[in-house]
N, CA, C and O atoms as CSV, one atom per row, in Angstrom:
chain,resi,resn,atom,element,x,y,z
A,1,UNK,N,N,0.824,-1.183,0.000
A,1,UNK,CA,C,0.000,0.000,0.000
A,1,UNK,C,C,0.870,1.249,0.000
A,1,UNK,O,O,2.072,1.245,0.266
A,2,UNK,N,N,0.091,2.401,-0.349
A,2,UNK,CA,C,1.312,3.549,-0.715
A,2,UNK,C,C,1.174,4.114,0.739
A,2,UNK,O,O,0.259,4.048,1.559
A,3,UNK,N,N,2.942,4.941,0.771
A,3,UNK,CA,C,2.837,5.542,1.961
A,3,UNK,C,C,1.834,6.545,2.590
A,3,UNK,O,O,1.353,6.647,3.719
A,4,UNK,N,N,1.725,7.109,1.666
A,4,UNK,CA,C,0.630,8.371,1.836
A,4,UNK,C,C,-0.321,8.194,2.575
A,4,UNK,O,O,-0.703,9.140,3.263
A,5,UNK,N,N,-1.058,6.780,2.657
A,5,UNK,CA,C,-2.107,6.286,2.728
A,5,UNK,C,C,-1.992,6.066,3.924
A,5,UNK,O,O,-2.836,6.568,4.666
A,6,UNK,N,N,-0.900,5.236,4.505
A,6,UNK,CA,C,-0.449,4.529,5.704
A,6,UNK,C,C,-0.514,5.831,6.798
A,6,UNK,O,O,-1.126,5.890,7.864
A,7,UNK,N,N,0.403,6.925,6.092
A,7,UNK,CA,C,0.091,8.016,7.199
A,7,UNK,C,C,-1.045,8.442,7.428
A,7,UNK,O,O,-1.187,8.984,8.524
A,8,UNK,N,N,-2.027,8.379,6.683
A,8,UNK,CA,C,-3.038,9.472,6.247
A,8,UNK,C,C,-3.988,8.334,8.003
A,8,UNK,O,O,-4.241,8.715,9.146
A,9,UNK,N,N,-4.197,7.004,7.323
A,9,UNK,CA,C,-4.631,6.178,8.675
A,9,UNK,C,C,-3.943,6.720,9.975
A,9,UNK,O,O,-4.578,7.325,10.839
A,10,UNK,N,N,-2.666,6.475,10.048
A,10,UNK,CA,C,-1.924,6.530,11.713
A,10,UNK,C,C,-2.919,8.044,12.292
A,10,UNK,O,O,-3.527,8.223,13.347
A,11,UNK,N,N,-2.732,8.962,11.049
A,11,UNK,CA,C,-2.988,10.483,11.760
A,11,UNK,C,C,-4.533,10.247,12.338
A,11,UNK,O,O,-4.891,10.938,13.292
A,12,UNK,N,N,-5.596,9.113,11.668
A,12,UNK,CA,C,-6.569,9.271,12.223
A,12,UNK,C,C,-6.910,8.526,13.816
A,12,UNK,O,O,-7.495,8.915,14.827
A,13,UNK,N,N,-6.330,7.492,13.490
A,13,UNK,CA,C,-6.309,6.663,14.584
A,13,UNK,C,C,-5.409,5.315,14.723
A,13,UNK,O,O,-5.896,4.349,14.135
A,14,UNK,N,N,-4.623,5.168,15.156
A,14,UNK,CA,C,-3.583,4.215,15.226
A,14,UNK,C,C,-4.125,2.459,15.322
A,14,UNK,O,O,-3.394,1.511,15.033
A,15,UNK,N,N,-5.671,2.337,15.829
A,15,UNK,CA,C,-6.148,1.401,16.023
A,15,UNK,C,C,-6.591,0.591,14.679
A,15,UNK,O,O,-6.891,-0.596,14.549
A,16,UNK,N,N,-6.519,1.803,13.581
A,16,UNK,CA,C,-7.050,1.440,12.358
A,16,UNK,C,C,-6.084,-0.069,12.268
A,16,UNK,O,O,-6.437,-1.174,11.856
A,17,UNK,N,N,-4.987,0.300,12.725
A,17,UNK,CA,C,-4.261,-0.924,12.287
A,17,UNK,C,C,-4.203,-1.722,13.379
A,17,UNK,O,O,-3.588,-1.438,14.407
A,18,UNK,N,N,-5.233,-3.365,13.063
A,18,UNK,CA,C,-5.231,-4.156,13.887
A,18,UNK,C,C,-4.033,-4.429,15.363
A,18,UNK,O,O,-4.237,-4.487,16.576
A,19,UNK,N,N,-2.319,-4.587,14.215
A,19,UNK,CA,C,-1.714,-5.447,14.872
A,19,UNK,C,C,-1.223,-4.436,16.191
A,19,UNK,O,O,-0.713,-4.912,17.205
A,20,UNK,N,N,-1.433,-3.175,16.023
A,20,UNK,CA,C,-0.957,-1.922,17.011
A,20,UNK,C,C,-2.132,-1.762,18.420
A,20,UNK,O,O,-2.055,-1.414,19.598
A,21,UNK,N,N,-3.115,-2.204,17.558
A,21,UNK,CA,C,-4.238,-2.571,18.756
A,21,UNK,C,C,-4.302,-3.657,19.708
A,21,UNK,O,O,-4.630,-3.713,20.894
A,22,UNK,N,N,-3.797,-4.717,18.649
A,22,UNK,CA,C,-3.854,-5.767,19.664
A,22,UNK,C,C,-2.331,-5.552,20.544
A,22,UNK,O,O,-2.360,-5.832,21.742
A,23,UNK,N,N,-1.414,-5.206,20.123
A,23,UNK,CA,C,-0.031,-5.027,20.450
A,23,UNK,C,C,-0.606,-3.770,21.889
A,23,UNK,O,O,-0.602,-4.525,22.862
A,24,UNK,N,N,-0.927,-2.748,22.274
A,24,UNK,CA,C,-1.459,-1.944,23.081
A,24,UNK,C,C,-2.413,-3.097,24.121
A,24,UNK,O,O,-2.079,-3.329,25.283
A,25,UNK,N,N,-3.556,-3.699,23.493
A,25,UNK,CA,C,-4.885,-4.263,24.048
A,25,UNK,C,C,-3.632,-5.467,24.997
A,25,UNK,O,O,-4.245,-5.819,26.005
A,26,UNK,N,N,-2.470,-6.018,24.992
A,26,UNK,CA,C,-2.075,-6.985,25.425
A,26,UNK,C,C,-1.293,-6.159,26.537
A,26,UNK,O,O,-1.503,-6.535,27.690
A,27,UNK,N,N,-0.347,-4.995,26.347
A,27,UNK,CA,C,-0.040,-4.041,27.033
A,27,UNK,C,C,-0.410,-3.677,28.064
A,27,UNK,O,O,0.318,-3.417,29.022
A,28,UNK,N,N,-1.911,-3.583,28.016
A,28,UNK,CA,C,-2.922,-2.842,28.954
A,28,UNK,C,C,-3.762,-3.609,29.916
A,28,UNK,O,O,-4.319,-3.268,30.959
A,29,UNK,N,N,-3.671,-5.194,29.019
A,29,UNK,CA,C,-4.633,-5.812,29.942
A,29,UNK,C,C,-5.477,-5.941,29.342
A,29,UNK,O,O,-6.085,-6.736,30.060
A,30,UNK,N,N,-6.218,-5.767,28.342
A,30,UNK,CA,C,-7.881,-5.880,27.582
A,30,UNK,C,C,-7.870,-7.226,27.223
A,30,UNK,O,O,-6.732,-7.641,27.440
A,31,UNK,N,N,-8.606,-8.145,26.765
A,31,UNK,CA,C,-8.692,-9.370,26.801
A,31,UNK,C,C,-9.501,-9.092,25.272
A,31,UNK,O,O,-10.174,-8.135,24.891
A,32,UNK,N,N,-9.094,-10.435,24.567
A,32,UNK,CA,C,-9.305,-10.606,23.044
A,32,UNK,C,C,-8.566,-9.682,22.512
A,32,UNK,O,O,-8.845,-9.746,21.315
A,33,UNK,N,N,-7.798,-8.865,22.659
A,33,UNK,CA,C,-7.049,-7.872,21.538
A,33,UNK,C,C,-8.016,-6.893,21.221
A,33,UNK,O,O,-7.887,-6.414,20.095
A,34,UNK,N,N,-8.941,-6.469,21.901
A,34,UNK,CA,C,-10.178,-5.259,21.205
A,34,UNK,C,C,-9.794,-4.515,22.897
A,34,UNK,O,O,-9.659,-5.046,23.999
A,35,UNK,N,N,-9.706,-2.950,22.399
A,35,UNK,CA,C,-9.528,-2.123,23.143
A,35,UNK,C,C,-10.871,-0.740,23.280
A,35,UNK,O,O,-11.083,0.081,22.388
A,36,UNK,N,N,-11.468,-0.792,24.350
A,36,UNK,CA,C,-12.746,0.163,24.757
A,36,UNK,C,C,-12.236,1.175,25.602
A,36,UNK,O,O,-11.134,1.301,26.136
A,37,UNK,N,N,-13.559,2.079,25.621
A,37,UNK,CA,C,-13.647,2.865,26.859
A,37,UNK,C,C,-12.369,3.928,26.855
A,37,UNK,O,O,-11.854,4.177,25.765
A,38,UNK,N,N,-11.835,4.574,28.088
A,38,UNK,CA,C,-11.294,5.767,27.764
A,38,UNK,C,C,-10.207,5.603,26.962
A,38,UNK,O,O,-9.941,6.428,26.088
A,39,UNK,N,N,-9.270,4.221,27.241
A,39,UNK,CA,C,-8.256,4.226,25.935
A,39,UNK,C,C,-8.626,4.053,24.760
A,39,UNK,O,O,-7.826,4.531,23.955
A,40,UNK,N,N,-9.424,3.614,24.352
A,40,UNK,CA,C,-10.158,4.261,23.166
A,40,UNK,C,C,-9.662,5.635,22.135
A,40,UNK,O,O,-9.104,5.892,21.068
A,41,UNK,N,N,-10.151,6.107,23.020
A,41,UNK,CA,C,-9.867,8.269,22.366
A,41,UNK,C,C,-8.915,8.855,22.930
A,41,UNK,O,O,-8.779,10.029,22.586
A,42,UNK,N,N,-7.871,8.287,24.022
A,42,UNK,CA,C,-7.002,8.667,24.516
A,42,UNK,C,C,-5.686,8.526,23.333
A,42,UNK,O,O,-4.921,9.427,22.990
A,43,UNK,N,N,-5.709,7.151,22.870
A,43,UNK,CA,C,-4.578,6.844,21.844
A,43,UNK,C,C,-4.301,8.085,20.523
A,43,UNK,O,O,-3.261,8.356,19.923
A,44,UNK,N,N,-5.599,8.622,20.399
A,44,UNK,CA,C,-5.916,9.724,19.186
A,44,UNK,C,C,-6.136,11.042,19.348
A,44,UNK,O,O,-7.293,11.320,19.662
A,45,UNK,N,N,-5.279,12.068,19.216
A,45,UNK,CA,C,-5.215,13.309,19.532
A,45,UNK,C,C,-6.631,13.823,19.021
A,45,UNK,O,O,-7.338,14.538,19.731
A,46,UNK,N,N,-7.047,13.365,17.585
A,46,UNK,CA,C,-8.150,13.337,16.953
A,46,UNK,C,C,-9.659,13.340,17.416
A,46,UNK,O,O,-10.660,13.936,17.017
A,47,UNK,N,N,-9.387,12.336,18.523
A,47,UNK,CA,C,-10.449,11.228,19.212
A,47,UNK,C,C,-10.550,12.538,20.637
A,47,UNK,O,O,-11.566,13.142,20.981
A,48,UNK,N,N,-9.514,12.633,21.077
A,48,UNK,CA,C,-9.733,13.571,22.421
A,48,UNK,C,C,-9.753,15.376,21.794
A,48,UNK,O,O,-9.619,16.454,22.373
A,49,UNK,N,N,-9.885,15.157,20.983
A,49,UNK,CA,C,-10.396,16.522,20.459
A,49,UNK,C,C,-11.850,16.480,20.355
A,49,UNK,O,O,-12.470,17.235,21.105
A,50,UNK,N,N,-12.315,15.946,19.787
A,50,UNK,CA,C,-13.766,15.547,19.763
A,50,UNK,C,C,-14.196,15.078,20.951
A,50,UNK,O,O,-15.390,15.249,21.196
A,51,UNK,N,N,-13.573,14.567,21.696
A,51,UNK,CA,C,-14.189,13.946,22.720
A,51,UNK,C,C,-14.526,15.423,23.694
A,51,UNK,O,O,-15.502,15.389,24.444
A,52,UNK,N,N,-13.895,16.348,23.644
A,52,UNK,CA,C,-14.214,17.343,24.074
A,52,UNK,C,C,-15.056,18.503,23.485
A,52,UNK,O,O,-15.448,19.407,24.222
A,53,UNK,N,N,-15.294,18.484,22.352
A,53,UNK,CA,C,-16.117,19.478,21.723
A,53,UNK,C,C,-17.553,18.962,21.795
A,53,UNK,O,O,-18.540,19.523,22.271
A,54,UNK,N,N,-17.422,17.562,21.116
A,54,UNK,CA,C,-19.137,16.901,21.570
A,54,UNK,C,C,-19.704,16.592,22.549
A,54,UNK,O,O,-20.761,15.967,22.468
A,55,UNK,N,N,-19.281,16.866,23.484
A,55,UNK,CA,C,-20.135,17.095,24.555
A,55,UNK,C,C,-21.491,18.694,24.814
A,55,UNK,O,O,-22.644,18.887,25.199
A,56,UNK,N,N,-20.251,19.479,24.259
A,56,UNK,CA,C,-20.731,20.774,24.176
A,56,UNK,C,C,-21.508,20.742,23.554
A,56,UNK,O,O,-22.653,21.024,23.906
A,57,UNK,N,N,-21.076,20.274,22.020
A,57,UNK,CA,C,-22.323,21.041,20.979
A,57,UNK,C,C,-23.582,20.234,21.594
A,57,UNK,O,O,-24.641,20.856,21.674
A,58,UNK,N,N,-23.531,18.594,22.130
A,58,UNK,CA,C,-24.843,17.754,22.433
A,58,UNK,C,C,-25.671,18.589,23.539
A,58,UNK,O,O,-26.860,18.398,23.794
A,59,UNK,N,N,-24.802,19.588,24.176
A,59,UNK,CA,C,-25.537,19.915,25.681
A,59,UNK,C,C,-26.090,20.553,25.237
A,59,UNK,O,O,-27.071,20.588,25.980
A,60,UNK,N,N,-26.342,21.477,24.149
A,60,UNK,CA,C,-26.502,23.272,23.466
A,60,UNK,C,C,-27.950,22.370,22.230
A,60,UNK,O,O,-28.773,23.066,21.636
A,61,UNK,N,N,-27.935,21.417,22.156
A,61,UNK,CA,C,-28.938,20.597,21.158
A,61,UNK,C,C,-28.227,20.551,19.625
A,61,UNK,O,O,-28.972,20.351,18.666
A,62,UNK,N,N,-27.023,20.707,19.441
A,62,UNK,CA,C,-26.260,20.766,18.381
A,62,UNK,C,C,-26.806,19.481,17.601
A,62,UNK,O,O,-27.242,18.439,18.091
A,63,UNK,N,N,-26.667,19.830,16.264
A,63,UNK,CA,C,-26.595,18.398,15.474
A,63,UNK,C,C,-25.059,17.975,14.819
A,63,UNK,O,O,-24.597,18.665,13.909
A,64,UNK,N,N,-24.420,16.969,15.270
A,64,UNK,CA,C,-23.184,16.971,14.586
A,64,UNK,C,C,-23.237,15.716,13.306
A,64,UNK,O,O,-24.072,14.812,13.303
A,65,UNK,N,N,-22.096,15.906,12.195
A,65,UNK,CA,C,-22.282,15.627,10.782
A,65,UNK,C,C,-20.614,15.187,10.815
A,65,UNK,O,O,-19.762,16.052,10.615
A,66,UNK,N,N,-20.197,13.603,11.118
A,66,UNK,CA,C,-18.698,13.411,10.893
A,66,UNK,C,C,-19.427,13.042,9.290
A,66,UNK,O,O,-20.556,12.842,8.842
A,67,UNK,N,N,-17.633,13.113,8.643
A,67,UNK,CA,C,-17.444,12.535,7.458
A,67,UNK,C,C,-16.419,11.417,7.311
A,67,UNK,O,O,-15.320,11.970,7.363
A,68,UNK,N,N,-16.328,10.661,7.219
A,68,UNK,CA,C,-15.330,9.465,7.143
A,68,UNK,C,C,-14.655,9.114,5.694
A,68,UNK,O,O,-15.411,8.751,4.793
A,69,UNK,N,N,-13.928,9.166,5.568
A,69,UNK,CA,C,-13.391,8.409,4.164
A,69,UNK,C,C,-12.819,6.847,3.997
A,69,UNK,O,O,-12.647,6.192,2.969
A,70,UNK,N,N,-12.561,6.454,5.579
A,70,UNK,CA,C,-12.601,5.003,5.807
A,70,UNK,C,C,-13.533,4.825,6.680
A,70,UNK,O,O,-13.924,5.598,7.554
A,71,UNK,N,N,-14.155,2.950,6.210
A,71,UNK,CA,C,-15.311,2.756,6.809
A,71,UNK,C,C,-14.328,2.134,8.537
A,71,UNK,O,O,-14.664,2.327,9.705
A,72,UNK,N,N,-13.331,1.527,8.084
A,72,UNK,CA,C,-12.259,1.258,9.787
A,72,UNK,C,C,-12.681,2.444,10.321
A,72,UNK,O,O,-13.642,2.390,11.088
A,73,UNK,N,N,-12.260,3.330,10.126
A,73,UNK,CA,C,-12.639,4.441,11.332
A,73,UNK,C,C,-13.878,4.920,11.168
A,73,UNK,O,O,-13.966,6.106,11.485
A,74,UNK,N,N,-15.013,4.349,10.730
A,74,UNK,CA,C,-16.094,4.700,11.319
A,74,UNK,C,C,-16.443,3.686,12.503
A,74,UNK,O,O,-16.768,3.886,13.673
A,75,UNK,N,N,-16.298,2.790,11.929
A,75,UNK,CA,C,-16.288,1.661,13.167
A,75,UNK,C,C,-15.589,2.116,14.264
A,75,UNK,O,O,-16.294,2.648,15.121
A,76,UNK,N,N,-14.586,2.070,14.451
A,76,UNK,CA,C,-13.763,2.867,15.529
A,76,UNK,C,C,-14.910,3.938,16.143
A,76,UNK,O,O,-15.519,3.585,17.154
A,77,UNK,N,N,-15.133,4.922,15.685
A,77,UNK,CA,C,-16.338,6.273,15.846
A,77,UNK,C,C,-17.130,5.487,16.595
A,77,UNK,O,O,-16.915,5.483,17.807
A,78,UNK,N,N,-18.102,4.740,16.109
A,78,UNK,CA,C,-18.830,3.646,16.542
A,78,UNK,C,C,-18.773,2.673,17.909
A,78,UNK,O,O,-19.521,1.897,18.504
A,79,UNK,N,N,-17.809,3.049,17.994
A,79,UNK,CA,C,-16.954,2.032,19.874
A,79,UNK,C,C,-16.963,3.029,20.732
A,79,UNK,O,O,-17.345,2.926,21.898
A,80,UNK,N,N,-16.351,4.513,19.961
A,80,UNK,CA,C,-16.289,5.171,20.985
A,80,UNK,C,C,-17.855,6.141,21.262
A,80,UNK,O,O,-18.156,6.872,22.206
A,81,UNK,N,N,-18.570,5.802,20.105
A,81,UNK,CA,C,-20.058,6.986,20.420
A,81,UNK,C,C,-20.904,6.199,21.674
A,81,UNK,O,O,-21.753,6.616,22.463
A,82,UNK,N,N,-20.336,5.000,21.503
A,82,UNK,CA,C,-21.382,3.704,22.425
A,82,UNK,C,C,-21.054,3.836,23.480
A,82,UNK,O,O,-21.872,3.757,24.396
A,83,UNK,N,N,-18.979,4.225,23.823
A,83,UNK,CA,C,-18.978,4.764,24.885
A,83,UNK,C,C,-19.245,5.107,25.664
A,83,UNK,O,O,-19.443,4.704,26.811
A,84,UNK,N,N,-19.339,6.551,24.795
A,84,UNK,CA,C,-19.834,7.257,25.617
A,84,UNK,C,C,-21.388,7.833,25.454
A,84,UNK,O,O,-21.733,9.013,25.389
A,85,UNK,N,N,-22.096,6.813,25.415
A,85,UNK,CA,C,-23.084,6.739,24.828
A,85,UNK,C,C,-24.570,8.458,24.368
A,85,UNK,O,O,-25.613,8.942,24.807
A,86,UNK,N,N,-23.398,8.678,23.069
A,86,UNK,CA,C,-23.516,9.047,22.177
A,86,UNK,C,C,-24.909,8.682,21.223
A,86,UNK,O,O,-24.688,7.807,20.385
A,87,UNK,N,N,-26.132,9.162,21.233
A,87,UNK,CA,C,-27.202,8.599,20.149
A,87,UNK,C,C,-26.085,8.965,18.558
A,87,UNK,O,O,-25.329,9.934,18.615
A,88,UNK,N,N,-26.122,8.237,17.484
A,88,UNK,CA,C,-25.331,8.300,16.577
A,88,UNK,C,C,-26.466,7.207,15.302
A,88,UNK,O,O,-27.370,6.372,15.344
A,89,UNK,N,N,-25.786,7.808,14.496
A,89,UNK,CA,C,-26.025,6.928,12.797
A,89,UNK,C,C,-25.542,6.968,11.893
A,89,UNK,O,O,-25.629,7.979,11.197
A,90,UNK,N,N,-24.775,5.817,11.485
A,90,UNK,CA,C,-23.725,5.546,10.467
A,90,UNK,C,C,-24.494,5.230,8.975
A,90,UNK,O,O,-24.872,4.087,8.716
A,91,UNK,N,N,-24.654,6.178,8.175
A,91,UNK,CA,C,-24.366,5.560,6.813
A,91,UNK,C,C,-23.130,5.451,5.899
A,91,UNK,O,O,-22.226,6.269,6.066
A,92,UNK,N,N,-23.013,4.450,4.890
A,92,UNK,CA,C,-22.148,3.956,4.356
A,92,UNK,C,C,-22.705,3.286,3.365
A,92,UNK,O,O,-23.911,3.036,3.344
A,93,UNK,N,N,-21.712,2.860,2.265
A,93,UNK,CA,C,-22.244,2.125,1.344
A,93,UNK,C,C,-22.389,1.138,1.327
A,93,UNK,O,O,-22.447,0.608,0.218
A,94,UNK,N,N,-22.522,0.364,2.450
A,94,UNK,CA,C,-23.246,-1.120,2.528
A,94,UNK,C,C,-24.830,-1.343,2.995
A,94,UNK,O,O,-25.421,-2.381,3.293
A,95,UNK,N,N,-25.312,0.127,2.936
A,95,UNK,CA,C,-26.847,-0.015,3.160
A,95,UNK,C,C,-27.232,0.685,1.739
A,95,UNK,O,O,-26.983,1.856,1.452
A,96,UNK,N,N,-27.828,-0.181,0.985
A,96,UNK,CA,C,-28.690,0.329,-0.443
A,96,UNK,C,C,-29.393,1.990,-0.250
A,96,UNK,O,O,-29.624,2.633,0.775
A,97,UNK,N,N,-29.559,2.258,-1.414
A,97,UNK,CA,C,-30.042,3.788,-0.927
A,97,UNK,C,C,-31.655,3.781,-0.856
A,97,UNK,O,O,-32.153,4.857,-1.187
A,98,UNK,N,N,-32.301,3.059,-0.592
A,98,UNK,CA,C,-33.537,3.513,-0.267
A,98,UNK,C,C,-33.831,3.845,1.331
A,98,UNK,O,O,-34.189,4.921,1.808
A,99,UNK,N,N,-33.556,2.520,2.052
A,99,UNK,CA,C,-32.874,2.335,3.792
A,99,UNK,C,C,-31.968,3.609,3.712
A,99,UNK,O,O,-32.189,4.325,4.689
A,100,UNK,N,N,-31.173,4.044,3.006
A,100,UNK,CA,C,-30.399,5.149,3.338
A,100,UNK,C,C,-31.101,6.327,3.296
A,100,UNK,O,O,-30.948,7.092,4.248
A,101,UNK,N,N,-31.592,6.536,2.700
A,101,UNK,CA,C,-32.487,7.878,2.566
A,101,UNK,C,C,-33.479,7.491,3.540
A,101,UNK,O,O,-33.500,8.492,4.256
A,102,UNK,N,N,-34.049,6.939,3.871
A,102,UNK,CA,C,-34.805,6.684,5.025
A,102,UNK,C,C,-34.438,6.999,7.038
A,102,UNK,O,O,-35.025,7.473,8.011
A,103,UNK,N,N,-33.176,6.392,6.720
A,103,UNK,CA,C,-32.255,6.828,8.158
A,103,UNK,C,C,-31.951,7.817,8.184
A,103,UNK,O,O,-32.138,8.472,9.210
A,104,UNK,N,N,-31.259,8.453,6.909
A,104,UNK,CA,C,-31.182,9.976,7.056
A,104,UNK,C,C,-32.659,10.776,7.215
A,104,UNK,O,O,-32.786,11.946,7.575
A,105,UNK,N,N,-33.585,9.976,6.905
A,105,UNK,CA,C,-35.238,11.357,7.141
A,105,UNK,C,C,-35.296,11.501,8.754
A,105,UNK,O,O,-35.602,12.364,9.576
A,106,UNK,N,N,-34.767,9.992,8.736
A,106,UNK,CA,C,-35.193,9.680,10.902
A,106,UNK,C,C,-34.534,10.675,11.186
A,106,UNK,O,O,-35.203,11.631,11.578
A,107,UNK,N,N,-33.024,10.862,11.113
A,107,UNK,CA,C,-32.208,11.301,11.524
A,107,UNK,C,C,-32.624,12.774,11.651
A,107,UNK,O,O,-32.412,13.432,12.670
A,108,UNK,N,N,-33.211,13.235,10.586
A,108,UNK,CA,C,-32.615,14.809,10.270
A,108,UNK,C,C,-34.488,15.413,11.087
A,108,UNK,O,O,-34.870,16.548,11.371
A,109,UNK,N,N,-35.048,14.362,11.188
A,109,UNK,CA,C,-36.390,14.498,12.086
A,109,UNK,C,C,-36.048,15.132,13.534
A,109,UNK,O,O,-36.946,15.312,14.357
C-alpha cells in the first residue's frame, strides 16, 4: 500500500491498524485484543479533540455531521459513540439507498 495512505490512517487513529491494537490491548490488559472505553480516544489526539467538543455542541442541542473516508474508522467512531453513549447513525455504502435515505429522514427528524 502507498505511503501516503499509511500516514493518512496513523494520523486518524492508530487502532485502524489491527496489529498496534492488539499489540497496546495486550499491554494494557484488555482481553481478546479489542480495546474500549477511555483508551479508546485517549490513543488519538483526533479522538480527544472531539471527545471534548461533543459534549458541548450535544448539551446546546447541536446536530453533529462526521465525514469518514474510511469505513475502519467509522467503526472505531462507533466504539467510541457507544462509549460514551452518544445517540449516533452511520451511513455507508453497505446499506442500499432507499434504507439510506430513510435513516437519514429519521435522523434529520
Amino acid at each position: 500500500m502507498n505511503t501516503i495512505m499509511q500516514l493518512k490512517k496513523i494520523c486518524n487513529h492508530p487502532y485502524i491498524f489491527q496489529h498496534i491494537e492488539e499489540s497496546f490491548s495486550e499491554h494494557l490488559g484488555f482481553p481478546n485484543g479489542v480495546i474500549s472505553g477511555l483508551e479508546l480516544y485517549r490513543a488519538s489526539g483526533k479522538f480527544e479533540l472531539l471527545d471534548r467538543i461533543l459534549p458541548k455542541l450535544l448539551a446546546t442541542n447541536h446536530r453533529v455531521l462526521l465525514f469518514c473516508q474510511m469505513t475502519t474508522l467509522m467503526t472505531i467512531m462507533e466504539d467510541y459513540f457507544s462509549y460514551r453513549n452518544f445517540q449516533y447513525l452511520r451511513l455507508d455504502g453497505k446499506l442500499s439507498p432507499l434504507p439510506r435515505l430513510t435513516e437519514h429522514t429519521r435522523m434529520m427528524d
